[in-house]
C-alpha positions as CSV (number, residue, x, y, z in Angstrom):
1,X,94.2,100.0,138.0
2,X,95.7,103.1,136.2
3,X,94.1,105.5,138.2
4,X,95.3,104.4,141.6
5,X,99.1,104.8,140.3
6,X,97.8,108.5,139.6
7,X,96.7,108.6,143.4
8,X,99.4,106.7,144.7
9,X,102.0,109.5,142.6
10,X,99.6,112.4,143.8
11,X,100.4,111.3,147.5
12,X,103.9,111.4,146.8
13,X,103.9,114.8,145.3
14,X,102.4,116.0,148.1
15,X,104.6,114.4,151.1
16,X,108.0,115.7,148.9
17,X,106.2,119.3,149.4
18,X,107.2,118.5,153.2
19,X,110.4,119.2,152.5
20,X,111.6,116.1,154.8
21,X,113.7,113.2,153.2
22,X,112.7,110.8,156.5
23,X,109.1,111.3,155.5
24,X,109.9,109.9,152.1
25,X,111.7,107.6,152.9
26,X,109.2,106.2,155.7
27,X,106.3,107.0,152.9
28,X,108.4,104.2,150.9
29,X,107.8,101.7,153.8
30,X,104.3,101.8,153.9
31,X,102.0,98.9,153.0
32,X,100.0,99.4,150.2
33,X,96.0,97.8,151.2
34,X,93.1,97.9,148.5
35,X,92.8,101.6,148.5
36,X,89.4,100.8,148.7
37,X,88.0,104.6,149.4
38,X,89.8,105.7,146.6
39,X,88.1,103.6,144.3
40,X,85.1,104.7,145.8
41,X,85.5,108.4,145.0
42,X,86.5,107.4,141.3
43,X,83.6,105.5,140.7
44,X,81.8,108.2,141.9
45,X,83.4,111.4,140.8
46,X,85.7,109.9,137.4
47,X,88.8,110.0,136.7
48,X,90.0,114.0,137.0
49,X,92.5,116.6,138.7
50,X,90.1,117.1,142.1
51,X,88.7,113.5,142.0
52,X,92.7,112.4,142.3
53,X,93.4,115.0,144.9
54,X,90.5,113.9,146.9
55,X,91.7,110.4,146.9
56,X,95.2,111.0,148.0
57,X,94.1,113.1,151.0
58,X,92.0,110.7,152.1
59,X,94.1,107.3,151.7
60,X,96.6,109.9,153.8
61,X,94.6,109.6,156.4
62,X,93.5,106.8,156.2
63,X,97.2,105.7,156.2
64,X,97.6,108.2,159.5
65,X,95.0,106.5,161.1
66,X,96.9,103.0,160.7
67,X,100.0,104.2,161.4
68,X,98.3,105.7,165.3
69,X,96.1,102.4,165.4
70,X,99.5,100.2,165.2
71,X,101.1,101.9,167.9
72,X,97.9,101.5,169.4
73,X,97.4,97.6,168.8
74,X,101.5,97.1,169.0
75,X,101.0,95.3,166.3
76,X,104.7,94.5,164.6
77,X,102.9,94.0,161.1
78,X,100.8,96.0,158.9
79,X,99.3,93.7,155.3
80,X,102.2,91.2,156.0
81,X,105.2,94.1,156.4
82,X,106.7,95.5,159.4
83,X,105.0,98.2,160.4
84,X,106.7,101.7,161.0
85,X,106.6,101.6,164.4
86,X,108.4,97.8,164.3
87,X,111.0,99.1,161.8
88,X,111.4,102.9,164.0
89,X,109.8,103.0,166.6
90,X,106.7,104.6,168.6
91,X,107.6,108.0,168.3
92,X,108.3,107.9,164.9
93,X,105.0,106.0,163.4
94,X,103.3,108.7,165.9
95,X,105.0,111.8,164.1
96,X,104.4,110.5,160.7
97,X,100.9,110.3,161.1
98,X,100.6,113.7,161.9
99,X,103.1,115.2,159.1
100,X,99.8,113.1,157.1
101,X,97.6,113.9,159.0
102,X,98.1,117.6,158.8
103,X,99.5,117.8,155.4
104,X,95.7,116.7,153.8
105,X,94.4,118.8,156.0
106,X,96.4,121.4,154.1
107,X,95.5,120.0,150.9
108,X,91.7,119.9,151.7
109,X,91.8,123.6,152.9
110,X,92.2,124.5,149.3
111,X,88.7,122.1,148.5
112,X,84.8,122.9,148.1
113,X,84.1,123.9,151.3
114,X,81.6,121.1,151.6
115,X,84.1,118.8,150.5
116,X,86.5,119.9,153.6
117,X,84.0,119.5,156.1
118,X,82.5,116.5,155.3
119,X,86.2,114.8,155.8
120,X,87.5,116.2,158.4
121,X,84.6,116.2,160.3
122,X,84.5,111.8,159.8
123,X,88.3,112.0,160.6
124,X,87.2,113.6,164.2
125,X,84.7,110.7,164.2
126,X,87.3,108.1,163.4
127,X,89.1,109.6,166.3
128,X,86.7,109.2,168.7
129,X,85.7,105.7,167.2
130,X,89.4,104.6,167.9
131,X,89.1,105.7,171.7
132,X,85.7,103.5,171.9
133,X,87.4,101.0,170.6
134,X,90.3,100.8,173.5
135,X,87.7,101.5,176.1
136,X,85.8,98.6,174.5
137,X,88.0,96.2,175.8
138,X,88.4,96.8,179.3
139,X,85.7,94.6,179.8
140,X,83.2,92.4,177.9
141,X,80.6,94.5,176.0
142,X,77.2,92.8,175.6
143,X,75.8,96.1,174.0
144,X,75.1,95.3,170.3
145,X,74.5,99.4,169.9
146,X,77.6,100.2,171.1
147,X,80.0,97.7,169.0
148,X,77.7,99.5,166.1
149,X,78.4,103.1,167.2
150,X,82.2,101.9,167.0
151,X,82.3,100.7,164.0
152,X,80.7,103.7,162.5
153,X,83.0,105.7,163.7
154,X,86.6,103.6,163.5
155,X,85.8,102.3,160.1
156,X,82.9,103.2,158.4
157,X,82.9,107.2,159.1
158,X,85.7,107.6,156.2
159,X,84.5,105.1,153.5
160,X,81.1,107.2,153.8
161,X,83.0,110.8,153.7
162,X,84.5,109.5,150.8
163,X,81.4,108.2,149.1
164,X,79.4,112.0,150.2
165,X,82.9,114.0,148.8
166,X,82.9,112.4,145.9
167,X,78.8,112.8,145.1
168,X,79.2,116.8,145.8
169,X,82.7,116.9,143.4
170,X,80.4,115.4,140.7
171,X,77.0,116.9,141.2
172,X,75.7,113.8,142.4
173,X,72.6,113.1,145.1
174,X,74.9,113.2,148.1
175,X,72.8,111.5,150.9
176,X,72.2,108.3,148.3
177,X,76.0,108.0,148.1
178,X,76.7,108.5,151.7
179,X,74.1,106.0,152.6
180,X,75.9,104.0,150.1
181,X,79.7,104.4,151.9
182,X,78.5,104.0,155.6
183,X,76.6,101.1,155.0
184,X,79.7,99.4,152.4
185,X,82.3,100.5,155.8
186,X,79.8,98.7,158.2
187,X,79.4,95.9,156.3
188,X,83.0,95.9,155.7
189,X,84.1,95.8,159.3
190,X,81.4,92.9,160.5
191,X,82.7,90.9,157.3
192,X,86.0,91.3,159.3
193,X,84.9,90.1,162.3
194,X,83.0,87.4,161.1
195,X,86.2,85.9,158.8
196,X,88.1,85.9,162.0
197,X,86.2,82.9,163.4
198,X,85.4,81.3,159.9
199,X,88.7,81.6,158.3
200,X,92.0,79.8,159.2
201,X,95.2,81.5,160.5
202,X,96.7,80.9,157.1
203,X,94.2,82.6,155.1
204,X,93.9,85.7,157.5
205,X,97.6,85.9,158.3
206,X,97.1,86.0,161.7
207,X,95.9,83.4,164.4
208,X,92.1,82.8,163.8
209,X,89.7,84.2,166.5
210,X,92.6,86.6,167.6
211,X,89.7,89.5,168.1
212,X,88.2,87.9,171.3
213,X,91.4,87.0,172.6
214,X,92.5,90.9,172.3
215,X,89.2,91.9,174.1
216,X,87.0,92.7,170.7
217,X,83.5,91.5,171.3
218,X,82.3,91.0,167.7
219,X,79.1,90.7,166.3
220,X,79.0,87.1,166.2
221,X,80.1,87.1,169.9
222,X,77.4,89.6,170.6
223,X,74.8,87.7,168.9
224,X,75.9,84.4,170.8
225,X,76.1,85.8,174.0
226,X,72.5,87.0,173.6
227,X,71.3,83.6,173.0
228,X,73.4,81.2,175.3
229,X,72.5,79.9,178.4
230,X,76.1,79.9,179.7
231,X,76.9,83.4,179.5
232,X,79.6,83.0,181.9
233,X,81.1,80.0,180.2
234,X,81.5,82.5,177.5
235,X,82.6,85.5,179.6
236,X,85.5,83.7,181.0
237,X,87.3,82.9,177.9
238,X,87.6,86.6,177.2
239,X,90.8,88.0,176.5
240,X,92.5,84.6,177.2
241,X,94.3,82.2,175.1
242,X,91.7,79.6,173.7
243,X,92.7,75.9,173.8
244,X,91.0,74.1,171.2
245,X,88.5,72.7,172.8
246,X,87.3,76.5,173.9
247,X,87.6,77.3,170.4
248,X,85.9,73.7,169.2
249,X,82.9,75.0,172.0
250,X,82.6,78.5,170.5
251,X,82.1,77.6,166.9
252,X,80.0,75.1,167.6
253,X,77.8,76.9,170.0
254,X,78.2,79.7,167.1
255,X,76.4,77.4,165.0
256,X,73.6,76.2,166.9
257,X,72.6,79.7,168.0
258,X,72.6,80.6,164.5
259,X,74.9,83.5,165.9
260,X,77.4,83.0,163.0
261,X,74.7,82.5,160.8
262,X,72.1,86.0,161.4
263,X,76.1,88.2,162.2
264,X,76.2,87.8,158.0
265,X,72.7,87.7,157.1
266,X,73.1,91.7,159.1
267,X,76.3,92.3,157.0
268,X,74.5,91.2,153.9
269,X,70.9,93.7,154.7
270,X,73.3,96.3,155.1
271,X,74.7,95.5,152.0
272,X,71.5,95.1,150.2
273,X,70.0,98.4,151.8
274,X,73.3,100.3,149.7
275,X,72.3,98.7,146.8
276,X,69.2,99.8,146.9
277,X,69.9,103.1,148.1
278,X,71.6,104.1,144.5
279,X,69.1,101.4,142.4
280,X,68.0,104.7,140.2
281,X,71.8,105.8,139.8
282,X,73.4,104.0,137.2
283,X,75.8,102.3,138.9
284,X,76.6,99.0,138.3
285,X,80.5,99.2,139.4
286,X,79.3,100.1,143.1
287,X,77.1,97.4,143.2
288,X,79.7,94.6,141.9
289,X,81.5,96.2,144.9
290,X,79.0,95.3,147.2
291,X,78.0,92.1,145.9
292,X,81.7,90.7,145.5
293,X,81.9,91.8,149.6
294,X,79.0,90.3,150.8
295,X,78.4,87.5,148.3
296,X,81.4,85.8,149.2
297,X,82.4,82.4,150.5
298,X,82.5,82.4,154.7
């Protein structure tokens, strides 16, 4: 897409206003992902100066937010590179999220006031959502509302900021497009968790069913500990390497709860719900969005 070089150059414009060659330098390093908030907002607002702007501040902190998170995680990779704090270290992915951080702040100072605070008032959310996400795994989590209140706040917060920013930039009904973003970032993040049990380590890039093994009691998991009669079976394989025939027991336990099975039919109401959320709006491009997410093969 044309438009995303035109955020992608907008980003850089504003990180050389820092002033600091490192910060270019590591900006080069970073991993490019879908930009998928950014095509959001352009679908939503057009193609123009503040629509452009809006995106770059955003996919800046959204690339903060990654940059803290694999620190975080100590994750060595980021989309199949080596992440910053691999290549640097700690420190230095730390202080490069906040030179982003506080550099769209500075950029979304000069926004609609609206605008402003509907962002950085998700990006305290996401916050918070990463600290319920660490406390999340110091033990297994059976509450289905409280993996949901994560997930709205890590991942979905944003992607409906995004969705509400762009609706006020272009006059649009605001609360259809938020409902819109926060249900496309939930849906988003339980299509992630369910792909991790259904998908191979090839296709993902990582080792399938990593999440439980890291602690992350997923929606699938949640569902299947809800129905099984051996809750403890299931309880003591958390956060431990699975031998296959754990893993052969979960997925096929998975299956015969229908666990696996009602985890995407929840992904896919969500998804639905959006769509019709924004049925009298003319937009066909958000719901090929949608559809393509939810619709696809498991």
């Amino acid at each position: 897409m044309e438009e995303l070089s035109l955020v992608k150059n907008q980003i850089k414009t504003f990180v050389q206003e820092c002033n600091d060659a490192k910060s270019l330098t590591l900006l080069e390093l970073l991993a490019t992902g879908k930009m998928l908030r950014s095509k959001l907002i352009l679908k939503i607002a057009g193609i123009n100066e503040e629509a452009i702007k809006l995106c770059a501040i955003v996919e800046m902190i959204h690339a903060a937010s990654l940059l803290h998170d694999d620190v975080i995680d100590e994750s060595d990779t980021r989309r199949g590179k080596p992440s910053v704090n691999a290549l640097f270290d700690n420190k230095t992915a730390i202080m490069f999220g906040d030179i982003l951080y506080s550099k769209a702040f500075t950029e979304l100072s000069q926004m609609d006031k609206r605008i402003a605070h509907t962002v950085s008032h998700a990006v305290t959310l996401l916050s918070i959502g990463e600290m319920l996400d660490v406390d999340l795994t110091q033990k297994f989590n059976s509450n289905y509302d409280l993996y949901l209140d994560m997930i709205y706040k890590k991942t979905a917060s944003l992607i409906e900021a995004s969705a509400r920013a762009a609706a006020i930039l272009a006059s649009k009904d605001e609360e259809k497009y938020a409902l819109y973003g926060k249900n496309l970032g939930l849906a988003f993040q339980m299509i992630d968790d369910i792909l991790d049990i259904t998908q191979d380590s090839s296709t993902l890039g990582k080792p399938a069913m990593l999440d439980f093994v890291e602690g992350k009691v997923t929606i699938p998991y949640l569902f299947l500990h809800q129905r099984i009669e051996d809750k403890q079976k299931l309880e003591s394989m958390y956060k431990k390497s699975l031998r296959q025939e754990e893993i052969a027991w979960i997925k096929e336990q998975m299956n015969t709860t229908h666990a696996l099975q009602d985890a995407i039919l929840q992904a896919k109401t969500l998804g639905n719900e959006a769509i019709e959320a924004l049925k009298d709006e003319n937009t066909l491009d958000l719901v090929m969005i949608m559809k393509a997410m939810i619709e696809r093969e498991f």
